[in-house]
C-alpha positions as CSV (number, residue, x, y, z in Angstrom):
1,X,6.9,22.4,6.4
2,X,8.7,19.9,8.5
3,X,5.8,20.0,10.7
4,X,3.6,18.9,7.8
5,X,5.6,16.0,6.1
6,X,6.0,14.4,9.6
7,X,2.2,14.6,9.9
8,X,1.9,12.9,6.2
9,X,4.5,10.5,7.0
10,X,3.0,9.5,10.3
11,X,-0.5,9.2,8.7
12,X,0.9,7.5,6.3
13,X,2.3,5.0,9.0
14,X,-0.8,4.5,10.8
15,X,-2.7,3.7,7.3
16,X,0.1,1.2,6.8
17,X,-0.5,-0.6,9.8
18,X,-4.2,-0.6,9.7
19,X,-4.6,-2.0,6.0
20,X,-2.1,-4.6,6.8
21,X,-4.1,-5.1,10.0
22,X,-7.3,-5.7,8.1
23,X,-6.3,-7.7,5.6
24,X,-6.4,-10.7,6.9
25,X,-10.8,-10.1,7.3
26,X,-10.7,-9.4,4.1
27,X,-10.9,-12.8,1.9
28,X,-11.0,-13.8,-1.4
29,X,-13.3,-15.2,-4.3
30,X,-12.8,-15.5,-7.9
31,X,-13.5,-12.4,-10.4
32,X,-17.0,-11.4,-10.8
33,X,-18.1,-12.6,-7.1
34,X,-19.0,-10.2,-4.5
35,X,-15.8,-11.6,-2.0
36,X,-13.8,-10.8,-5.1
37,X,-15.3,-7.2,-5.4
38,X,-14.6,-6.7,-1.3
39,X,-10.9,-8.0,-1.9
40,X,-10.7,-5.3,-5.2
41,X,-11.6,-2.4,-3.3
42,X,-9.6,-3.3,-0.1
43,X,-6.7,-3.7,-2.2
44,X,-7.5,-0.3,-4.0
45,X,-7.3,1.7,-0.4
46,X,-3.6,0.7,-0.2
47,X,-2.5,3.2,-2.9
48,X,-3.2,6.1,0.1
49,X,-0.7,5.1,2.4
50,X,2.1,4.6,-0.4
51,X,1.4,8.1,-1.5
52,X,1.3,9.6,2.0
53,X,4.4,7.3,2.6
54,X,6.1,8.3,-0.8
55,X,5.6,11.8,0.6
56,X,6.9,11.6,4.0
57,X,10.1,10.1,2.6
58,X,10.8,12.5,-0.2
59,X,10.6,15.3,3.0
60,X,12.8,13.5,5.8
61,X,15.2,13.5,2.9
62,X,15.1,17.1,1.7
63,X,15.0,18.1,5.4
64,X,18.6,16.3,5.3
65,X,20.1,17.3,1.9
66,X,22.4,19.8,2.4
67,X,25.2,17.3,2.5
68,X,24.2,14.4,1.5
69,X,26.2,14.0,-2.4
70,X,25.1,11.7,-4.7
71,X,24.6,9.2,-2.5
72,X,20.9,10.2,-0.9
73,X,20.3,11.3,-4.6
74,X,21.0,7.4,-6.2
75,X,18.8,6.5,-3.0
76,X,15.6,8.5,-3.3
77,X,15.5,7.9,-7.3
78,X,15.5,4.4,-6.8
79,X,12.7,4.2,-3.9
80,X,10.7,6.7,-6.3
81,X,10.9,4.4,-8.8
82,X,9.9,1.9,-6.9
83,X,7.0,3.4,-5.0
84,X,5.7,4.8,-8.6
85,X,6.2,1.0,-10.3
86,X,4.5,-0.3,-7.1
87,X,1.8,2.0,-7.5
88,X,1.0,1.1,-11.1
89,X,1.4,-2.4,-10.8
90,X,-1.5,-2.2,-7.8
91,X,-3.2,0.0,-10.5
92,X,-2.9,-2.7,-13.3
93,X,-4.0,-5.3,-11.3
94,X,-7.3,-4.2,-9.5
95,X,-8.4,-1.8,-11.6
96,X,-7.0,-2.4,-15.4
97,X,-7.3,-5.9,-15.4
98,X,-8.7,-6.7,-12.2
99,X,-11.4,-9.1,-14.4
100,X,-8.9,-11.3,-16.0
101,X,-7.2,-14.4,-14.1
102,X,-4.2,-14.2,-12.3
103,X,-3.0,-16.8,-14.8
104,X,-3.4,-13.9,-17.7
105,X,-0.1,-12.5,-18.7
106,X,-0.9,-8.8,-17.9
107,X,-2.8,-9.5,-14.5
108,X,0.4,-12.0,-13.6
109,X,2.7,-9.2,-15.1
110,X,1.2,-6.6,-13.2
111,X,1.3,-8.7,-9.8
112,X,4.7,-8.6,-10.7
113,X,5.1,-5.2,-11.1
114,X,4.2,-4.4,-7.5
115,X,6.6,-7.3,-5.7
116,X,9.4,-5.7,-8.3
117,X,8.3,-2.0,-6.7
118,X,8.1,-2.7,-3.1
119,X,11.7,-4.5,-3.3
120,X,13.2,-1.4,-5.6
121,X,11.9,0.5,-2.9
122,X,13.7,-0.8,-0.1
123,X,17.0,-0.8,-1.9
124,X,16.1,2.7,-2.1
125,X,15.6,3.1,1.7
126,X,18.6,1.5,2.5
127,X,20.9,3.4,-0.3
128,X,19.7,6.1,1.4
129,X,20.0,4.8,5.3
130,X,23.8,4.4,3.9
131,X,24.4,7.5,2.5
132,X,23.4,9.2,5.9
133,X,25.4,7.1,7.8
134,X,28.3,7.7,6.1
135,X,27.9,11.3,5.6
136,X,26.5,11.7,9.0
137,X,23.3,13.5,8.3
138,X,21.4,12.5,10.9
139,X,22.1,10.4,14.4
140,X,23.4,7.4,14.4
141,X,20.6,6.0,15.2
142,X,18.4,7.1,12.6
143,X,20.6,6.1,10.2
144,X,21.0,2.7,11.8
145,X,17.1,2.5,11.8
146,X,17.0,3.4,7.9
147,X,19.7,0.9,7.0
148,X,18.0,-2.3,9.2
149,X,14.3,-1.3,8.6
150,X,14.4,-2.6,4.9
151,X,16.2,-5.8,6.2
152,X,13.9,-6.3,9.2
153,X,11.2,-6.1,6.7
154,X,12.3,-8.5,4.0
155,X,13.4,-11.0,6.8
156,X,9.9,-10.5,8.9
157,X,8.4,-11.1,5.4
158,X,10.2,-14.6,4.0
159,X,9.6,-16.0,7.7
160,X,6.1,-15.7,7.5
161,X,6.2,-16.9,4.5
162,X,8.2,-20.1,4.7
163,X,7.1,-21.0,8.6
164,X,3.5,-20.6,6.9
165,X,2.0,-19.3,10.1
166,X,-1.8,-19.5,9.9
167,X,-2.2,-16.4,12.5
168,X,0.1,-14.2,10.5
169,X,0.0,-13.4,6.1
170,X,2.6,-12.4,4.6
171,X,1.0,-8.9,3.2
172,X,0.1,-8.0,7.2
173,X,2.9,-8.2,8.2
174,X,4.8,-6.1,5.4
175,X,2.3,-3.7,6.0
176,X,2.4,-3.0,9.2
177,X,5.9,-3.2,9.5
178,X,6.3,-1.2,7.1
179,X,3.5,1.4,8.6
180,X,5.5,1.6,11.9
181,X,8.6,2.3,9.7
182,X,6.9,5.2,8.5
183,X,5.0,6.0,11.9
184,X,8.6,6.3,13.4
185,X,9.8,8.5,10.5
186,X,6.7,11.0,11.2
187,X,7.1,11.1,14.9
188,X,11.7,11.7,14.1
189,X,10.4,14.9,11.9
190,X,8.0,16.0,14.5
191,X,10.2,15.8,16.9
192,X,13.0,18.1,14.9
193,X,10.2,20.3,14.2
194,X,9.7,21.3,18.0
195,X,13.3,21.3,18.2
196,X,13.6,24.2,15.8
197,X,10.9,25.8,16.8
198,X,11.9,28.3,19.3
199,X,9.9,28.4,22.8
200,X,8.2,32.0,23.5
């Protein structure tokens, strides 16, 4: 089982960073134009990693739960939230009402929707980066990586943003930052998976 959700959660990771690595070729053009279809669809694809993400998460922490409290439990309903509200605003927007102008009050509202998810779900992350600190689930440094990985993401995100760096957009790199989060996550379960496993 371990085994498996690291494999998801790595996946998941190198999805991540390959989406938000392609994004950039991607473009844009206004509804009803084939650069607008080609935007659509890429944007559709990012829904697998989330899942597979989603997924690897929900394991690492039931691999961990035996003493975690309330804590871990605050911490993974509020990054499920998230992940699910993220999901459906991507949903709303390039599939629901993927015709209408971002100007429309349930394409804007549904743009929304995912910004509001992805930043439930790092409150999640780091509630539960806390929780294992405190309650020393894991290593140190695991839980030091869960705490700062939200925080290094949000901060790697508003500098892109505000320096308005033409090499870099702002979806990249939350993407693939967030993909080698995830890619890191995969490889800490496999690794306790070979640790349990005992050699013959």
């Amino acid at each position: 089982m371990i085994r498996r959700c690291g494999l998801i959660a790595l996946v998941g990771g190198i999805l991540g960073i390959g989406y938000g690595g392609g994004f950039p070729q991607v473009g844009w053009g206004p509804p009803g134009t084939d650069a607008y279809e080609i935007y659509q669809n890429y944007n559709r694809l990012q829904i697998v990693p989330l899942l597979l993400q989603l997924i690897g998460l929900i394991c690492f922490v039931r691999q961990h739960r035996t003493k975690g409290g309330q804590g871990v439990g605050w911490g993974v309903a509020i990054f499920l939230s998230g992940y699910v509200l993220w999901i459906i605003g991507i949903v709303g927007e390039f599939w629901v009402f993927t015709e209408e102008p971002y100007t429309s009050d349930l394409r804007s509202a549904s743009y929304s929707l995912t910004g509001f998810g992805f930043l439930m779900g790092l409150v999640g992350l780091l509630l539960i980066g806390i929780t294992f600190w405190r309650s020393k689930l894991t290593s140190t440094w695991i839980s030091g990586f869960l705490i700062l990985s939200p925080i290094f993401l949000v901060a790697a995100v508003i500098i892109v943003f505000v320096a308005e760096l033409e090499a870099l957009d702002p979806v990249t790199v939350q993407s693939a930052v967030q993909g080698l989060i995830w890619l890191i996550l995969g490889l800490v379960m496999l690794r306790s998976h070979t640790q349990l496993v005992p050699s013959t």
